[in-house]
N, C-alpha and C positions, 0 to 999 in steps of 0.2 A: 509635641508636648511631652514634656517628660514627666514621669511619677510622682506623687506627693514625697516632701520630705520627712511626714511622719505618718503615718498609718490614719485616712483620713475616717471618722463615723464616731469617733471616742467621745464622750458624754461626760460633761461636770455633773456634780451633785445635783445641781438645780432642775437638770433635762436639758438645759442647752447644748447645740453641739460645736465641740472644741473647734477651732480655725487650725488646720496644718499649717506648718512654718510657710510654707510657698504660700499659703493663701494670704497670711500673716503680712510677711511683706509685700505682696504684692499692694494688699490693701493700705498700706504704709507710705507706698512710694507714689501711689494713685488718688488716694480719698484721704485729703489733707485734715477733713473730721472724723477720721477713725477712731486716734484717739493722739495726744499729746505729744508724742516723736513725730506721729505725722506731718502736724503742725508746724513741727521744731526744722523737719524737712522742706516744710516747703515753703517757709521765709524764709531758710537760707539760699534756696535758690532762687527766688525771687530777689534777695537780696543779690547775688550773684548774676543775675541776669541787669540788675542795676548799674552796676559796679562795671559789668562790661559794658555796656552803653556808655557809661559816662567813661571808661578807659580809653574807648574806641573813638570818640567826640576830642578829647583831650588828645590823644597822641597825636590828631592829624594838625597841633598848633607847632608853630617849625624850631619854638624855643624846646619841646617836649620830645621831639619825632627820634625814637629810639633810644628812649629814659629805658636805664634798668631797671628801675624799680614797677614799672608799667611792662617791661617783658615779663618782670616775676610775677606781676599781678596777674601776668594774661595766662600766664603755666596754671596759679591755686583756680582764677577759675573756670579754664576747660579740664580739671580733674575734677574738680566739683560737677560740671558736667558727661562726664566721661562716667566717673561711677554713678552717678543717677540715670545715665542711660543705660551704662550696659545692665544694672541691676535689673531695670525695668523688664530687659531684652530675654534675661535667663529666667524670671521669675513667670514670666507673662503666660495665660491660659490659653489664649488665640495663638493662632499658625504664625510664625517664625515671620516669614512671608510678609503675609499681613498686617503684623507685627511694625516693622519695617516702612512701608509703603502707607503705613496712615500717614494722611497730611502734617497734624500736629508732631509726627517723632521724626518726620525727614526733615522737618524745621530743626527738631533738637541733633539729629546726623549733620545737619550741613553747618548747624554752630559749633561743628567741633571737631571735621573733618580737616578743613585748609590747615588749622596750625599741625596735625600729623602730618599732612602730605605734604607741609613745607618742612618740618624736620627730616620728615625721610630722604626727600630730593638734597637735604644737605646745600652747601655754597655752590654746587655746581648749577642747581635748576631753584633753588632760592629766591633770585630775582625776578627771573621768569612766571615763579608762581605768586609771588606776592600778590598780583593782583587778584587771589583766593582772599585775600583776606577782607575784602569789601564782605565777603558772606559771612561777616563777622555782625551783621548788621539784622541779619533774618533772626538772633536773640532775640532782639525787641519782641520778638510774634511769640516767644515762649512764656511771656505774660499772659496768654489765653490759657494756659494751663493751670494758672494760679487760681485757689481758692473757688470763688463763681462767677470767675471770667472765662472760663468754658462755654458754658452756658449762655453767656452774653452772646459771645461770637454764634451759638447755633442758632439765637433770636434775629442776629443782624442775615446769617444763610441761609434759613428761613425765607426771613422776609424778599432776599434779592430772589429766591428760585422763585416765589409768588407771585412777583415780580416782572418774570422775563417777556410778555406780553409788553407792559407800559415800558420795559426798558428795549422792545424792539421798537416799538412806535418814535421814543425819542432819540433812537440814534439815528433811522430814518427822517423823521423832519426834520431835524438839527441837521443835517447831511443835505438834504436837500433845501435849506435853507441859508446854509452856509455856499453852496454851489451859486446859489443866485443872487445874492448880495454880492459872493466877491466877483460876480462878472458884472450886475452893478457898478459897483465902484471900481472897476476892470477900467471900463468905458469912461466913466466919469470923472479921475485924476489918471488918466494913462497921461495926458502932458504933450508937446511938442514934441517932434522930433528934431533933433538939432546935433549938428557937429559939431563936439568939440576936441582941440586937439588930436583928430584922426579917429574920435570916438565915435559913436553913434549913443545917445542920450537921450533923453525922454524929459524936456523940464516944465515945470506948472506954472500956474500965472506968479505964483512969486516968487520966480528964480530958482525955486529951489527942483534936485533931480528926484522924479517921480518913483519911490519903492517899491509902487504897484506893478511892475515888470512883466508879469504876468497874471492871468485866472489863477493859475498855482499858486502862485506866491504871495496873492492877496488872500488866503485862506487862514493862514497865520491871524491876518487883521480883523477878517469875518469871525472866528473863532473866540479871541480875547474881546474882541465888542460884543459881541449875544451872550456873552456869558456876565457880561456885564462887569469885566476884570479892568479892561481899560489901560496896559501898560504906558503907552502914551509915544512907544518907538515908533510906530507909524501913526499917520490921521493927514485925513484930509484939509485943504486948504482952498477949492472952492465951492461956490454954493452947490451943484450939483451932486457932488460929493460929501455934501453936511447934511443934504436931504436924505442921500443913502444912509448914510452912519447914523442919522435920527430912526429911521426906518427897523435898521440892523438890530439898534437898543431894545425900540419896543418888540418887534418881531421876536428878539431874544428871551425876552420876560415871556410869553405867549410860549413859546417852542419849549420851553423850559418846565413853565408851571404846571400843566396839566397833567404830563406823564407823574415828574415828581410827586404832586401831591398824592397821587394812586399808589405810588411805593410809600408816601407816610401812612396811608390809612393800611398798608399791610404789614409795615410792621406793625403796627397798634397793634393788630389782629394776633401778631404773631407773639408779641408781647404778653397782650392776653393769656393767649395761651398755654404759652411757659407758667404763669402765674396763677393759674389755673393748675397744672400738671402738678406742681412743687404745692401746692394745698392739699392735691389729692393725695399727693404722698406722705403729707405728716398727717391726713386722717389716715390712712392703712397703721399708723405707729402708733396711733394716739388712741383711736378707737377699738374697743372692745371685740374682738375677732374681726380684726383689722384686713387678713387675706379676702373679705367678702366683700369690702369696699369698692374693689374693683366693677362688683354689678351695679352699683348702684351708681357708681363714674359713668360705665357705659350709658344707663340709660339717661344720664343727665344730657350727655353729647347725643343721643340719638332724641333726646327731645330739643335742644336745639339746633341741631340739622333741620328738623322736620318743621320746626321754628320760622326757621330762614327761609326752607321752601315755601311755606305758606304764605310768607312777605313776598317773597318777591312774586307767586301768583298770584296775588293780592294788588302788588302795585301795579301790575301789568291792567289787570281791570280797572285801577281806577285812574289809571291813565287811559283806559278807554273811557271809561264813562266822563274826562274832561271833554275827549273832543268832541265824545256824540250828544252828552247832555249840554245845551244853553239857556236851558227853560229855570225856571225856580222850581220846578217840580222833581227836574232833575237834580239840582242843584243841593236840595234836601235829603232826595235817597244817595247824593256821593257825602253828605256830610254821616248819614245814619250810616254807611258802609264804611267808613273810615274810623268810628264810633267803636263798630266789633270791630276792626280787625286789631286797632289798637287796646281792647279787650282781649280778644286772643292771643297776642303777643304775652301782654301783661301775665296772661294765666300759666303761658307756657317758660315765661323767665319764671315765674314765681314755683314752678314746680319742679326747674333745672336747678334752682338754690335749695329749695327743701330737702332733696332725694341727697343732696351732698353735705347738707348742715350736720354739724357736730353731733348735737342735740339730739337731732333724729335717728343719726346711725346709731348712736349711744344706744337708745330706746328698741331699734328695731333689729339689732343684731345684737345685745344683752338678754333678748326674750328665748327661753328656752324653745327649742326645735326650728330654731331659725338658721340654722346652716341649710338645713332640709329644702326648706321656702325659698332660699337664695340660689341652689344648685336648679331648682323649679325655671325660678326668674331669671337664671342664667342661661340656660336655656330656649327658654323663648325668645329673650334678647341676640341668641344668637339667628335663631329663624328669622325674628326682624330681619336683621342684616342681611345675610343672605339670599330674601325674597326682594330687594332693595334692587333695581338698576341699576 
């Protein structure tokens, strides 16, 4: 990390403190609402990122493949990209290193390495590298940089790492469900055997040679039928083999839906959350000694953790009191026990919105000697935590 470019701690009139030129542009080149050139920054690279795409789309038509005017265009916009990276690269506060190696800037490296290292190889290695220039195509992915589609993307990596449980479930029964159908229908159109012309063939009752060759190679077919895609290059032609492929559809939908749905209800979740997070942040802006916001976010999240604990040992009970109550007597204490617990839900959302409302913070951090109160409550909120499992 190298040194500020102006003497950083200097103070306007108002008390604020000055931005050093590195900090300046960094924030220029990074936080498209900094202020105005930011802006101005980063539609045109977005625009720039367009413009390649649709250049990179275009050139591969055979009336266009090696237009000048699409070599020029592809020179303005890897300089377009070239100094918006290296800028980022000299101005940046984090290690060099790391710098480099985040996901999102080896996307912006690999859009705009091939055209250097095919100029430098010259006519002699030219050809041989051209096919670099497919990584002309990872631009597309520099649209997560734009404006807040950052963001988006950390909603959608989120959701899959929450995920990775329901998505090892479905790639094992899909796996193992794909294994048995295409031995299934392995059996059921494998065909004759028959020679022809010095061949060795496989054919079905209607003449025609059987695809299904092998378990292997009926996977392709098991694959595009349970996903419900249906290309229609292979399929079967007698009944035994229509019973499979009926079999394969619905099995499909089943193998499919239950994993999936547990990755929809976690994005929600993670959705939420983001949306959540970006509230909390324009109360710290908006609100009246806005740094103290922060305690009163934690205890929101720590009253809906403790929330959710208490549902789900709640449900657990009242799934016990279905199987063991069948009387009416039981019947009435699972309806009065369902009664609170959906009262204590109600009390504990109703106090994780309160402690975060505008209104409130306004009120309870505008009261003189309440920073004092807050660093108190901050405090304790941390004991919580750490007495926590």
């Amino acid at each position: 990390m190298g040194p500020p470019l102006v003497a950083p701690g200097a103070t306007r009139s108002d008390g604020t403190v000055k931005l050093t030129c590195r900090e300046y542009v960094d924030k220029t080149f990074n936080d498209p609402t900094f202020s105005p050139l930011a802006s101005l920054i980063s539609n045109v690279v977005l625009v720039a990122i367009l413009v390649s795409t649709v250049s990179f789309v275009v050139g591969t038509e055979p009336a266009l493949e090696g237009s000048p005017f699409l070599d020029q265009l592809e020179i303005v916009v890897v300089m377009i990209f070239s100094v918006e990276y290296v800028t980022r690269f000299l101005v940046t506060f984090e290690n060099r290193c790391s710098f480099v190696l985040t996901p999102l800037n080896m996307i912006d490296l690999l859009a705009i390495l091939p055209w250097y290292v095919e100029k430098v190889a010259g006519a002699g290695g030219g050809e041989a590298l051209r096919v670099l220039r497919v990584l002309r195509v990872v631009r597309i992915f520099r649209v997560f940089k734009v404006g807040d589609m950052k963001s988006k993307l950390e909603v959608f990596t989120l959701c899959m790492v929450n995920s990775i449980e329901a998505l090892k479930l479905l790639v094992f029964f899909f796996g193992i469900a794909v294994l048995i159908f295409s031995s299934l229908m392995y059996y059921a159109e494998h065909g004759v055997r028959t020679e022809v012309d010095g061949e060795t063939v496989f054919m079905r009752s209607d003449g025609s040679e059987s695809p299904y060759t092998s378990i292997a190679a009926t996977f392709w077919w098991a694959i595009v039928t349970m996903t419900t895609v249906g290309y229609g290059d292979t399929f079967p032609v007698d009944p035994p083999g229509k019973a499979v492929a009926t079999l394969a559809m619905l099995g499909g939908v089943l193998v499919l839906a239950l994993p999936l749905s547990v990755i929809g209800s976690n994005f929600t979740d993670a959705y939420a959350e983001t949306l959540k997070a970006k509230a909390h942040a324009e109360l710290s802006s908006q609100v009246p000694g806005g740094a103290d916001v922060d305690v009163f976010v934690l205890a929101s999240k720590e009253l809906e953790s403790h929330c959710a604990d208490i549902e789900k040992i709640c449900g657990a009970l009242s799934h016990g009191l279905t199987i063991k109550g069948s009387n009416a007597g039981a019947s009435a204490l699972k309806k009065q026990f369902e009664l609170q617990l959906s009262n204590v839900k109600q009390a504990c959302d109703g106090l994780a919105q309160t402690v975060t409302d505008q209104g409130f913070l306004q009120v309870m951090l505008g009261d003189a000697g309440s920073s004092a109160n807050v660093a108190k409550a901050r405090a304790k909120l941390e004991q919580i935590k750490k007495s926590k499992p």
